[in-house]
N, C-alpha and C positions, 0 to 999 in steps of 0.2 A: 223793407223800410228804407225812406229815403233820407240821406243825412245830408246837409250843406254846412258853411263853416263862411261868417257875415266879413271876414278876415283872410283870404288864403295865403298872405303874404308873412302873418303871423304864427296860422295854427290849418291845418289840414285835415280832412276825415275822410274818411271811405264815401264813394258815391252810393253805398248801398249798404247796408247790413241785415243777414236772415235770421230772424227771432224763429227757435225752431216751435213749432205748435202744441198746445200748454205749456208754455214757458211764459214769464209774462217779462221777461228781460234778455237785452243781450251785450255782449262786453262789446266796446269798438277801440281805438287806439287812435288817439290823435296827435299825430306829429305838427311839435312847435319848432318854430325859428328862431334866430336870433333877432331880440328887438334892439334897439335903445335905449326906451321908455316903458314903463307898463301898458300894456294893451291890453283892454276888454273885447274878449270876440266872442258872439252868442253862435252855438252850436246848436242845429235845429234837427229834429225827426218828427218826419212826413209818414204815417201809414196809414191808410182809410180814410183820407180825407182830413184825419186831425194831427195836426202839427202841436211836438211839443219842447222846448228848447230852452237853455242852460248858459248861463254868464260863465266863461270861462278866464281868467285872467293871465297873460302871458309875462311874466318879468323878467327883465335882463338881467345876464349871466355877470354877478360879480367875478369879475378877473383879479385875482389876486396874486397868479401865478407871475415870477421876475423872467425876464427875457433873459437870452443869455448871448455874449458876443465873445467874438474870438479874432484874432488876427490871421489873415488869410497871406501875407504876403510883408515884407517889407525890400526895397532895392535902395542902392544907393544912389548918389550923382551920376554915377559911372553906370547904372544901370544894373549893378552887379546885385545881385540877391543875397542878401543879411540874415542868414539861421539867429534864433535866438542866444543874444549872448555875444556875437559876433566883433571883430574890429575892423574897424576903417578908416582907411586917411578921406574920405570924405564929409565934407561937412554939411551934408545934403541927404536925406531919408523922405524915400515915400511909402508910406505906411496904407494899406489894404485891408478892410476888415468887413464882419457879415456879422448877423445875427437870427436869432431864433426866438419866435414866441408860441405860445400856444395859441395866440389871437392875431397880433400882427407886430411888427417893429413898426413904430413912427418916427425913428431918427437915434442919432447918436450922442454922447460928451464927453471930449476928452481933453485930456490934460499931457504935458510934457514936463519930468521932471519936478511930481509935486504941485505943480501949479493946481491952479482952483480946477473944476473941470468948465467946457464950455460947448457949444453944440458944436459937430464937426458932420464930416462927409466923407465917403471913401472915395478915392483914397485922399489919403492926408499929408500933404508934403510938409515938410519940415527945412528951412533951411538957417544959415549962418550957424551952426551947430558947435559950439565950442569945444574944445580938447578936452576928453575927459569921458565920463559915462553919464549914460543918457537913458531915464527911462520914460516908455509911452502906455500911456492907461486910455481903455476906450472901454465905455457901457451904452450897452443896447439901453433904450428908452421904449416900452410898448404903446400901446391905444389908449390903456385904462392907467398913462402915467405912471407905471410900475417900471422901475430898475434895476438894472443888474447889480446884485449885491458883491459880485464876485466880479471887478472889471476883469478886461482880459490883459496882462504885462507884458511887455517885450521892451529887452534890453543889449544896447547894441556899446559899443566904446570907438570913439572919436579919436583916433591917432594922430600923430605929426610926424611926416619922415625924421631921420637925423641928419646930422650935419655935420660934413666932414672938414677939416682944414689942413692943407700942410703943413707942417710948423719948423719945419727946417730941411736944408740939401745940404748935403758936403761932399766933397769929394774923398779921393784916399786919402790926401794927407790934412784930412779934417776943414779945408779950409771952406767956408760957405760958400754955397751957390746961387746966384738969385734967379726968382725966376727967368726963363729966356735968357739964362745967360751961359759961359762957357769953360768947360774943362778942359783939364791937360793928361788926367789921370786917364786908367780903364774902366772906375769905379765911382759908385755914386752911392749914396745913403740917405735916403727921406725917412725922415719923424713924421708923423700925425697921428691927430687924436679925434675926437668926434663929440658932439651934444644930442642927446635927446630927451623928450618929456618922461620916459619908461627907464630907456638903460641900453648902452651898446654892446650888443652879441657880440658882432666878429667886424674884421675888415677883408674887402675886395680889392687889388689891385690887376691892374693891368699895365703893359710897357707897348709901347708903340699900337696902340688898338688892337693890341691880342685878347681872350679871353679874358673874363676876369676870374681871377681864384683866388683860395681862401690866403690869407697873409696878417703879418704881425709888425707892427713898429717897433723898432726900426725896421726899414726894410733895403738892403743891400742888390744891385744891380752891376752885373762884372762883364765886361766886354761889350757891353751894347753896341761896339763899332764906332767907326767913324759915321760923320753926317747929324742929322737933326733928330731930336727922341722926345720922344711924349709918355711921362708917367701919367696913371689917374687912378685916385684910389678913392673906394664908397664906402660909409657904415653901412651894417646891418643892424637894426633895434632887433629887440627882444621878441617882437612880433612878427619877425622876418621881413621887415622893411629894409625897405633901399633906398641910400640916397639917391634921389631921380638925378643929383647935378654935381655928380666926384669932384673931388677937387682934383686939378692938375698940375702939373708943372712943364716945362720945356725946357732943352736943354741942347748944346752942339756940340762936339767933342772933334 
């Protein structure tokens, strides 16, 4: 028996199927497509000259299935790569993300910080980012308008170095020192203290562009020598920041 199918785009059949003899039937298997629309395709059998054939109707596959999206990546200004939860003194994130459907993704919406959501693109740079914590929501969008119920979150926190200042010199016999200016003693003493938006860990000092180590205000310097000296002392925040620009001071003895 011969079968055709007035649709092959829609619904497919065997070019042949064997009715075995005394039988007056035989089962065939017609593989359908995906349509868009309902499709009528009349399915025909040819055996002995007489052809006999059947309205088959094709309809599209309700997708009710949500897409699902995930964050693939975020970096910062610096280029540096942000694990979930992360901090940084940049105020700059570019955000990466992909999704998943059963049928197909048609785009993304996301939001910063509660905001409404709005269509976006991977990746998604973020910049002028304030001090502070920062959350980023993105949902896959499918074919058939179905969204992710469950966006995907990533949360990163906005740092500010700290800030260090001198706050006083003196020599041994207490009298002040001003910057760039000069003693008579062996000894010297600098006060400082530091700002930050978190909290300051510790201080760094250094004397003449030596290392810096760990140190405490006041902080006492004995014999530095004759000739020209250079203190500089950095905070450290809570997040193990550093002031990028110690404060210092000068001095001649």
């Amino acid at each position: 028996m011969m079968l055709s199918s007035s649709n092959t785009a829609a619904a497919t059949v065997p070019a042949t199927v064997t009715v075995p003899a005394g039988v007056a039937s035989a089962g065939v298997t017609v593989l359908t497509n995906p349509v868009t629309a309902s499709t009528d395709v009349t399915i025909a059998a040819t055996s002995s000259g007489v052809t006999k054939s059947a309205v088959l109707t094709v309809n599209p596959v309700t997708d009710i299935a949500a897409p699902d999206a995930s964050v693939t990546s975020v970096v910062d200004g610096n280029g540096i790569p942000l694990g979930n939860g992360a901090t940084t003194l940049s105020n700059v994130a570019t955000i990466a993300f992909a999704g998943t459907d059963n049928v197909a993704v048609a785009g993304f919406e996301c939001r910063l910080d509660g905001a409404s959501f709005t269509s976006c693109s991977s990746p998604s740079k973020r910049s002028a980012l304030a001090v502070g914590l920062h959350e980023f929501d993105v949902r896959a969008v499918d074919t058939s308008n179905n969204r992710d119920g469950t966006p995907a979150l990533y949360t990163w926190f906005v740092d500010s170095p700290p800030d260090t200042t001198i706050t006083s010199a003196v020599d041994r016999n207490g009298k002040r020192i001003p910057n760039g200016g000069t003693i008579r003693t062996n000894a010297i003493t600098f006060g400082f203290t530091a700002t930050d938006n978190l909290g300051v860990r510790a201080f760094e000092c250094s004397l003449d562009d030596a290392t810096f180590t760990v140190c405490e205000s006041p902080a006492t310097y004995m014999d530095a020598g004759r000739g020209s000296h250079a203190f500089r002392v950095r905070a450290v925040d809570t997040n193990g920041f550093r002031d990028a620009t110690p404060a210092s001071f000068t001095w001649t003895r």
